[in-house]
C-alpha positions as CSV (number, residue, x, y, z in Angstrom):
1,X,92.3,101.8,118.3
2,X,89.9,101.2,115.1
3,X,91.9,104.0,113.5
4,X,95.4,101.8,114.0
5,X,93.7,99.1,112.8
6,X,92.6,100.2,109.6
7,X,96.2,101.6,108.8
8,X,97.6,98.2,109.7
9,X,94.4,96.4,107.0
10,X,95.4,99.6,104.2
11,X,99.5,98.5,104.6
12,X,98.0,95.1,104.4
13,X,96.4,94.7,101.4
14,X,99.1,96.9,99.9
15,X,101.5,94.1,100.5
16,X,99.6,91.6,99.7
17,X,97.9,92.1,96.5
18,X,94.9,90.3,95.4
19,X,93.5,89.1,98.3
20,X,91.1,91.6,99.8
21,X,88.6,89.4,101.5
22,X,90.9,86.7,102.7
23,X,93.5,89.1,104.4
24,X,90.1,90.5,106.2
25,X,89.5,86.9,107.5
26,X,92.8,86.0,108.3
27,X,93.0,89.9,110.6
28,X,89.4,88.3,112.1
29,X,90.5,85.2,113.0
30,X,93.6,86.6,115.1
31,X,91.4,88.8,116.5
32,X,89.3,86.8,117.6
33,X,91.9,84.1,119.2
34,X,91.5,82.0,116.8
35,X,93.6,79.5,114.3
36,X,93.7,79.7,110.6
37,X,94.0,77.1,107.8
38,X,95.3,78.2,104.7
39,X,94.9,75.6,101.3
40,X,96.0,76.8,98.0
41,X,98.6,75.4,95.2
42,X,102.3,76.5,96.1
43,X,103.3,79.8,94.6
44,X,100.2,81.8,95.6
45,X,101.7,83.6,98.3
46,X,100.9,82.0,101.3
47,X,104.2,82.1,103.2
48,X,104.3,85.9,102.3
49,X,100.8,87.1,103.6
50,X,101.2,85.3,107.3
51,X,104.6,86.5,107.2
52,X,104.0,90.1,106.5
53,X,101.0,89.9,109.2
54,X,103.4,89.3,111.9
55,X,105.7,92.1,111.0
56,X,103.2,94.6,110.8
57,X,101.8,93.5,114.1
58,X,105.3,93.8,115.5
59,X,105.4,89.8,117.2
60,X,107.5,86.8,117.2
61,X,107.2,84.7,113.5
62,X,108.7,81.3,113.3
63,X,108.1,78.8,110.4
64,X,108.5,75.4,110.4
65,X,108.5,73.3,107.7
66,X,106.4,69.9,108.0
67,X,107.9,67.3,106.4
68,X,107.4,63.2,106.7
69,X,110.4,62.4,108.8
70,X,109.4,65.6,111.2
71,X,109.1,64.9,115.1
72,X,106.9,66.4,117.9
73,X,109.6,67.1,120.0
74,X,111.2,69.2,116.3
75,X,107.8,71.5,117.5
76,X,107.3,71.6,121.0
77,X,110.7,71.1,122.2
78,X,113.2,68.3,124.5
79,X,115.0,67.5,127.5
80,X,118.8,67.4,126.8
81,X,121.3,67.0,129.0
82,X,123.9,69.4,130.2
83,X,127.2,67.3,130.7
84,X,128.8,70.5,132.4
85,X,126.0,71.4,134.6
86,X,125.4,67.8,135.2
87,X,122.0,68.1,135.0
88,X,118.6,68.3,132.4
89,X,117.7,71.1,130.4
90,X,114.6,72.6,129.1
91,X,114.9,73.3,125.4
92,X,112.0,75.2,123.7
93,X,110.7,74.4,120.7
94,X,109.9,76.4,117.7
95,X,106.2,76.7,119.0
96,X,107.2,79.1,121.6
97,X,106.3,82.1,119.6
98,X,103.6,84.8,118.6
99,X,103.1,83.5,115.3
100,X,103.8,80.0,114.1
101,X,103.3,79.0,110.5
102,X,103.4,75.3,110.2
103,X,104.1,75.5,106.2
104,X,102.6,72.3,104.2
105,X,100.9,70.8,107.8
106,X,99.3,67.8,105.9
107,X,103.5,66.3,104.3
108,X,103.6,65.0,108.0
109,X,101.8,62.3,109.4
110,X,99.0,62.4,111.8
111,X,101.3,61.8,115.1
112,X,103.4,65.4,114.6
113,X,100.3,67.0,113.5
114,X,98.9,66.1,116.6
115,X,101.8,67.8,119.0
116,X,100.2,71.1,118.1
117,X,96.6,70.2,119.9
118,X,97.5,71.1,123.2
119,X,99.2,74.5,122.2
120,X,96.5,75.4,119.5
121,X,93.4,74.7,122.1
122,X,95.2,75.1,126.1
123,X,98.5,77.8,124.4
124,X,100.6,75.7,126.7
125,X,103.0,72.8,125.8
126,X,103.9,69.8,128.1
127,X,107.4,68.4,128.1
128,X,108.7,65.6,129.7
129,X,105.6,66.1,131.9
130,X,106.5,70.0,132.6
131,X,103.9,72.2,131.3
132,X,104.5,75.6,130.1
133,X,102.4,78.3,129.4
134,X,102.8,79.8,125.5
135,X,102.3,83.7,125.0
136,X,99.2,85.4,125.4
137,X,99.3,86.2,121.4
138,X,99.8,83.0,120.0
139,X,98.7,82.5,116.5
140,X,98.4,78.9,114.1
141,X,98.8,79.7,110.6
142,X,98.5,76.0,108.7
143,X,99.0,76.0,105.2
144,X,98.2,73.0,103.5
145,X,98.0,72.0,99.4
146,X,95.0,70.6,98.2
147,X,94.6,66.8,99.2
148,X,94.9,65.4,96.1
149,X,98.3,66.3,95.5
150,X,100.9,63.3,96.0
151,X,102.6,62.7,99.6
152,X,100.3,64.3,101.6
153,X,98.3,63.3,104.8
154,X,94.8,64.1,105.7
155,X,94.4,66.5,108.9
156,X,92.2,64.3,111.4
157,X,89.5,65.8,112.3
158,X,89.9,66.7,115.6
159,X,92.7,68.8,114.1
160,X,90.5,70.4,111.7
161,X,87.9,71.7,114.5
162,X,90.7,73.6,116.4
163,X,91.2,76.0,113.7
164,X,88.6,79.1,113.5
165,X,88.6,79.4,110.0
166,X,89.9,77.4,106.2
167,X,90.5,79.6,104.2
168,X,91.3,78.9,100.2
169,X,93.7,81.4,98.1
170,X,93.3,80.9,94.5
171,X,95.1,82.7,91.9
172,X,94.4,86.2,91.9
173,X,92.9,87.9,88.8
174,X,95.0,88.8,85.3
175,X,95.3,92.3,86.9
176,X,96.4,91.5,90.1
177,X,99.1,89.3,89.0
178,X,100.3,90.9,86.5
179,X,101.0,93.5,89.3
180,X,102.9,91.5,91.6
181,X,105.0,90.2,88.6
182,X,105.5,93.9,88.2
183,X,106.3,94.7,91.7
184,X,108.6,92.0,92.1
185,X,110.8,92.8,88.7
186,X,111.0,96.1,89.6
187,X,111.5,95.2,93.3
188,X,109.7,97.9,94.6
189,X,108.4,95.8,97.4
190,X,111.8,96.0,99.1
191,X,111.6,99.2,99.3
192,X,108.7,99.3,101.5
193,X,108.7,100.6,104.6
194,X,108.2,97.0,106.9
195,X,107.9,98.2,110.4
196,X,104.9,97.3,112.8
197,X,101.8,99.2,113.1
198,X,100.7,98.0,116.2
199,X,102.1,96.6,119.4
200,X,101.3,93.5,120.9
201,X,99.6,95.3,123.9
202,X,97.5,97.2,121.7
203,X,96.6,94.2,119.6
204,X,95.3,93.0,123.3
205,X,93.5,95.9,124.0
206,X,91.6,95.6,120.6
207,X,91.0,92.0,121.3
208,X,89.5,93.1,125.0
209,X,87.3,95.5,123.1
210,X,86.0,93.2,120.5
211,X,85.0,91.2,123.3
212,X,82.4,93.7,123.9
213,X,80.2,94.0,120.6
214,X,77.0,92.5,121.3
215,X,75.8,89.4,119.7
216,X,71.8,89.9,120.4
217,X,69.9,86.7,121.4
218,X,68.2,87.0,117.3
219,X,71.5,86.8,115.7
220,X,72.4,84.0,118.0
221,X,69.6,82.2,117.3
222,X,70.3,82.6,113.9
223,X,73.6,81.1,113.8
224,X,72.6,78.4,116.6
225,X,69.8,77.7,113.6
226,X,72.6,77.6,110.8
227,X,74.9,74.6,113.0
228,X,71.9,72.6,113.7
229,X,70.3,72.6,110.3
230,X,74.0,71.0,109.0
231,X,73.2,68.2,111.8
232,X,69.4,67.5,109.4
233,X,70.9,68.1,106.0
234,X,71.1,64.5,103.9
235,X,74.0,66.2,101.7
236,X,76.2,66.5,104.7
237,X,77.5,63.1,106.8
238,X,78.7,64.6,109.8
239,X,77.3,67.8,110.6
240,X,78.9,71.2,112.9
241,X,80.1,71.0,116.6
242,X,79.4,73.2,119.2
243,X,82.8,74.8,118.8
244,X,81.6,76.0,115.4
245,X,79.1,78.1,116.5
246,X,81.2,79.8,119.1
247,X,83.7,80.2,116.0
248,X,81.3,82.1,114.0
249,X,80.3,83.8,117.1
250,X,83.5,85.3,117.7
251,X,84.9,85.9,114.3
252,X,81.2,87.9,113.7
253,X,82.4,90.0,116.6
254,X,86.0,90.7,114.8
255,X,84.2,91.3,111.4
256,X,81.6,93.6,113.2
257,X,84.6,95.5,114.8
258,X,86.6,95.7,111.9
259,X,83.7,97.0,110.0
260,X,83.1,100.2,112.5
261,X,80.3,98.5,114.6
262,X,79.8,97.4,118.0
263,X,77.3,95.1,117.5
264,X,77.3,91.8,115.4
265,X,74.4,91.6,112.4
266,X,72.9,88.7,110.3
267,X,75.0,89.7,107.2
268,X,78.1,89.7,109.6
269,X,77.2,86.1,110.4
270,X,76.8,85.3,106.6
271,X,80.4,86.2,105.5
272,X,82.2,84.4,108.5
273,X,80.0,81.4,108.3
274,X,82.0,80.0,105.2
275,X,85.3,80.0,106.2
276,X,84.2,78.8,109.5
277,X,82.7,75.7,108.0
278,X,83.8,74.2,105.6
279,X,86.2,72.1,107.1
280,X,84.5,71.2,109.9
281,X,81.5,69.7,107.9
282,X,82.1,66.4,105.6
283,X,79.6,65.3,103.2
284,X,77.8,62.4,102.1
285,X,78.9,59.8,99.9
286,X,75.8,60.7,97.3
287,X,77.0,64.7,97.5
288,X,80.4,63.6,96.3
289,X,79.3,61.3,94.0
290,X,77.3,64.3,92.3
291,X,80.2,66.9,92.8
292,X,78.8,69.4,95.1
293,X,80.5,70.9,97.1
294,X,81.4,71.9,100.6
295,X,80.7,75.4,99.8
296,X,78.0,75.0,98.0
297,X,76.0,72.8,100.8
298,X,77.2,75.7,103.0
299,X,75.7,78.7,100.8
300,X,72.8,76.3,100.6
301,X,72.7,75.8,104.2
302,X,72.6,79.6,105.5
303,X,70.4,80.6,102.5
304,X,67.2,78.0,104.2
305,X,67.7,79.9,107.9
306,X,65.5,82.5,107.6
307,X,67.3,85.8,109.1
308,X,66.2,87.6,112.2
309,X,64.8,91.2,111.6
């Protein structure tokens, strides 16, 4: 199983050039059950790297595009009626899939956003007042541009929590992307072989097993100590929920597992803690004032928990 998995990272990060750590995350976080937001400027290859996730993984991918005048039923689905049958019909929306990327979530108000809370925290959908279940692999991938851009809406907060991790793509280095302006003139990427790697029921007998690494009572303490401390902090208004330590609980287990071990260590905790913050954390007035930082408060934050031996 860890030896499928590393082929599917290696054909991975040959794709998707530039983005070592983030691709690492983004494999954790679906690993672990979890949801992913994704913020960066358009053209930095967002669309791409969730796409090329789910073929390599072998599931469903569907993307839909958020935009102002989009409706919840566009997502989850409607009731129509079938003039020859004479009756109503179920029809599915475009959440019923493995792997959904809702592409530029924050260009649609805070009503649509909301019609993904029930499939992104229950993986079921309720129409018309029937409820049906979504697949056991079902997979968020938000992408939003930065906030300050024009015509876009603020994710509420309770949408925020429900994702595992934010992660932030930035342009990748003068040596990166010179090489994907390479690859893509000489459109050797199309070449590629794009089959899967794995199989949906493998992918869910890795997840079983990741379930299993052991998260000692120190290293829980630890990150119990971290979520706490950002309840105390004067930089930070409203501090971590409960659901973010669980988060970093279970993406430490992914990371650990990803990484060859079956057990979850401080340093483990460290790396996830980041992405599994910062949105979930808002910070004082004064902080913003002074231009710190969410990850700074949160490199900060970790730094002052002393870490278990």
């Amino acid at each position: 199983m860890r030896q499928e998995l590393a082929s599917l990272l290696e054909k991975y990060e040959q794709r998707i050039l530039g983005q070592h750590t983030n691709l690492r995350l983004l494999l954790s976080a679906i690993l672990a059950g979890g949801h992913v937001l994704i913020e960066g400027v358009p053209g930095t290859g967002k669309t791409q790297t969730v796409r090329t996730l789910a073929t390599l993984l072998g599931g469903d991918f569907t993307r839909i595009q958020f935009t102002p005048d989009l409706l919840p039923s566009d997502i989850t689905g409607s009731m129509i009626y079938n003039m020859k049958e004479g009756s109503f019909e179920t029809l599915k929306g475009p959440v019923f899939t493995n792997i959904l990327l809702a592409d530029e979530i924050n260009r649609t108000p805070a009503k649509t956003q909301a019609a993904l809370l029930e499939a992104m925290e229950e993986k079921q959908v309720t129409i018309q007042g029937e409820t049906y279940s979504l697949p056991e692999v079902f997979f968020v991938v938000a992408t939003q541009n930065p906030i300050e851009f024009e015509g876009t809406y603020r994710l509420p907060e309770a949408q925020q929590d429900r994702f595992l991790f934010k992660l932030q793509i930035d342009f990748p280095s003068f040596d990166e992307e010179k090489n994907v302006v390479k690859h893509v003139i000489e459109q050797s990427f199309s070449s590629e072989d794009h089959s899967s790697v794995l199989d949906l029921t493998t992918f869910l007998t890795i997840r079983k097993e990741i379930e299993q690494v052991t998260v000692g009572d120190g290293v829980l303490d630890y990150i119990m100590q971290i979520i706490r401390k950002s309840r105390e902090s004067e930089t930070i208004r409203f501090g971590a929920s409960t659901r973010a330590g669980i988060s970093i609980a279970k993406a430490a287990q992914a990371w650990a597992y990803l990484a060859g071990r079956d057990y979850v260590t401080p340093d483990d905790v460290k790396m996830v803690s980041k992405p599994a913050l910062r949105h979930r954390i808002q910070l004082s007035p004064h902080a913003e004032l002074e231009g710190i930082t969410v990850d700074e408060i949160i490199e900060e934050l970790v730094g002052s928990v002393p870490v278990p031996r």
